[in-house]
C-alpha positions in Angstrom: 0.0 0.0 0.0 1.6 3.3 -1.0 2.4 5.9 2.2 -0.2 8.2 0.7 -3.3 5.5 1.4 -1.8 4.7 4.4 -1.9 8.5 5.3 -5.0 8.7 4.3 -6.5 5.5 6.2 -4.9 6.8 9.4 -6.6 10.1 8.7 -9.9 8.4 8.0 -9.6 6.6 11.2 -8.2 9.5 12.9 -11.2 12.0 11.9 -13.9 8.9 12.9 -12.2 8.4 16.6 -12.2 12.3 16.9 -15.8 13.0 15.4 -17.0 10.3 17.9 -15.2 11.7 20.7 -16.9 15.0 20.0 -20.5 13.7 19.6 -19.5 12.0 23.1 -18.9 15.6 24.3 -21.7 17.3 22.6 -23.9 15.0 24.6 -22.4 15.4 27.8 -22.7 19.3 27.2 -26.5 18.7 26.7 -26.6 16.8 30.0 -24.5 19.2 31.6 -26.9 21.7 30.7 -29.8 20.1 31.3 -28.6 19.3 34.9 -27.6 22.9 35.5 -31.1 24.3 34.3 -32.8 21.7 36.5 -31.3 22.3 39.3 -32.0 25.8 39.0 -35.2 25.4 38.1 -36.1 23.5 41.8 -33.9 26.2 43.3 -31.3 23.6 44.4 -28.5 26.0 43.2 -26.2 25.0 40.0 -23.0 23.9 38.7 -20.5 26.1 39.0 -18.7 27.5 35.9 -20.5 24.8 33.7 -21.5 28.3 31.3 -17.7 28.4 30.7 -17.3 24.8 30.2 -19.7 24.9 27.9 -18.0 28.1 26.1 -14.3 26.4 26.3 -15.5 23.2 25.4 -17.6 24.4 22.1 -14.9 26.2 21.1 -12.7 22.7 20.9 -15.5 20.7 19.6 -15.6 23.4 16.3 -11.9 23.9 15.6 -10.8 19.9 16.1 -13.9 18.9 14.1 -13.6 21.3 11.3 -11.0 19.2 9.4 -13.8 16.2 9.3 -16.6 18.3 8.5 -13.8 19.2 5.1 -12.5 15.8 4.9 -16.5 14.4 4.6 -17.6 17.4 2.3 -20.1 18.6 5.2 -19.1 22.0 5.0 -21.3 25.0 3.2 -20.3 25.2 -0.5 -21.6 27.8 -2.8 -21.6 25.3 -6.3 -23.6 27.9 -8.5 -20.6 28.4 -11.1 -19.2 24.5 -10.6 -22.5 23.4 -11.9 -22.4 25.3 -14.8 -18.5 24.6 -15.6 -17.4 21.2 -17.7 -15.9 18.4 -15.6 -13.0 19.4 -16.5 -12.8 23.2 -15.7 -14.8 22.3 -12.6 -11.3 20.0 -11.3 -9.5 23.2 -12.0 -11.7 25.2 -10.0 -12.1 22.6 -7.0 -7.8 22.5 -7.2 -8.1 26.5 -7.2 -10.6 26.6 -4.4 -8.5 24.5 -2.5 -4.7 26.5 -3.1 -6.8 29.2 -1.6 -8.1 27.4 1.3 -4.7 26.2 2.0 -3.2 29.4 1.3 -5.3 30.9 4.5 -5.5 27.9 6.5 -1.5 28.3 6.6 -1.4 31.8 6.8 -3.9 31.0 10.2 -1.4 28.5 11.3 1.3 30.9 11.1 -0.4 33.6 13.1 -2.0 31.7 15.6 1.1 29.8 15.9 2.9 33.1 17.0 0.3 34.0 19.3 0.5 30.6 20.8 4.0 31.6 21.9 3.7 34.9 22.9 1.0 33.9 25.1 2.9 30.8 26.5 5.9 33.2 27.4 3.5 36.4 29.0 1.8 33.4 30.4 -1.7 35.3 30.1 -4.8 33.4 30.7 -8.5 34.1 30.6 -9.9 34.3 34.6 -13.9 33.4 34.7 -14.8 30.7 37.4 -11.9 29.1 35.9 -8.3 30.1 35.0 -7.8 29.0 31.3 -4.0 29.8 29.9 -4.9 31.1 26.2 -2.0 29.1 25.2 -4.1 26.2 25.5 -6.6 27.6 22.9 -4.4 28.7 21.0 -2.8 25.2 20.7 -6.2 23.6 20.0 -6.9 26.5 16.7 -3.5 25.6 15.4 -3.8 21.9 15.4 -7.7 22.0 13.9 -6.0 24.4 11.3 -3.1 22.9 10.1 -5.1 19.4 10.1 -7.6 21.6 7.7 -4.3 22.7 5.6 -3.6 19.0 5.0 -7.2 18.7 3.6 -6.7 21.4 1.7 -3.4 19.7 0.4 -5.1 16.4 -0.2 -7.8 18.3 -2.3 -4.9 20.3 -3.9 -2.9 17.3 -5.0 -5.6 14.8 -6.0 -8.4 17.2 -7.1 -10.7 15.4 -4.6 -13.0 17.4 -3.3 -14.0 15.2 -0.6 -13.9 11.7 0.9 -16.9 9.5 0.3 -19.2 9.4 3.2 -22.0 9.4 5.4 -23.0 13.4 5.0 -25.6 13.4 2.6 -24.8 15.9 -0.4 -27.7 17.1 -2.5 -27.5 14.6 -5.4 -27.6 11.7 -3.1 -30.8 12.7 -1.1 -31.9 12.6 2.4 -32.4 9.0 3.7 
């Protein structure tokens, strides 16, 4: 098996143990929720800081599930002039598309890359109920970005839009 299917297997597997985690977390921030608002509701009193949780853990959920959402082409795309282009222009168009969604998924790495130091070394941190270091964020944009860059890439190189999979796309229907 060549190292590119082998990438992408691991990637595959990868993006299915991570979108599963998340789900798992999703849920438990409905249940967290839930329990909060119940709680409240009977005037028990509430989980502290479960708001900022909630905010922190949202935040994660969006930037480390992004790549998937590319990966399984579940993300918003505008195919107006695709559908009017031959197959062939269309390729060139999805390979464009995806230079440029490299191009600033990179350019985000970079920057949020910096910023991840800089706040490492002025040690700042956000102070709610809880004391979150910014570096920590930081570190979870970067690593959802740069795992969107090597979608983009993959696109790039092979002119795949997206991996076959279970996100319904509009020629396939809603089951």
């Amino acid at each position: 098996m060549p190292a590119s299917n082998r990438i992408s297997t691991f990637l595959d597997c990868f993006y299915h143990s991570l979108g599963t985690f998340l789900g798992l977390v999703i849920a438990l921030i409905a249940l967290a929720i839930s329990t909060d608002l119940g709680l409240r509701r009977f005037n028990i009193g509430s989980i502290g800081g479960v708001q900022e949780v909630v905010e922190y853990t949202l935040f994660a959920c969006v930037f480390l599930g992004a790549p998937w959402v590319l990966r399984t082409g579940g993300h918003i795309r505008i195919e107006i002039l695709a559908g009017i282009l031959p197959l062939r222009a269309r390729k060139k168009f999805a390979r464009f598309l995806s230079g440029i969604g490299l191009t600033v998924t990179l350019a985000l790495v970079y920057y949020g890359s910096r910023n991840l130091i800089d706040s490492y070394v002025l040690n700042s941190a956000q102070r709610q109920y809880f004391v979150i270091y910014e570096w920590s964020l930081l570190a979870i944009f970067v690593i959802g970005m740069t795992l969107c860059a090597f979608e983009f890439l993959r696109m790039l190189l092979t002119g795949q839009e997206h991996r076959p999979g279970p996100v319904n796309t509009p020629d396939q229907g809603m089951n």
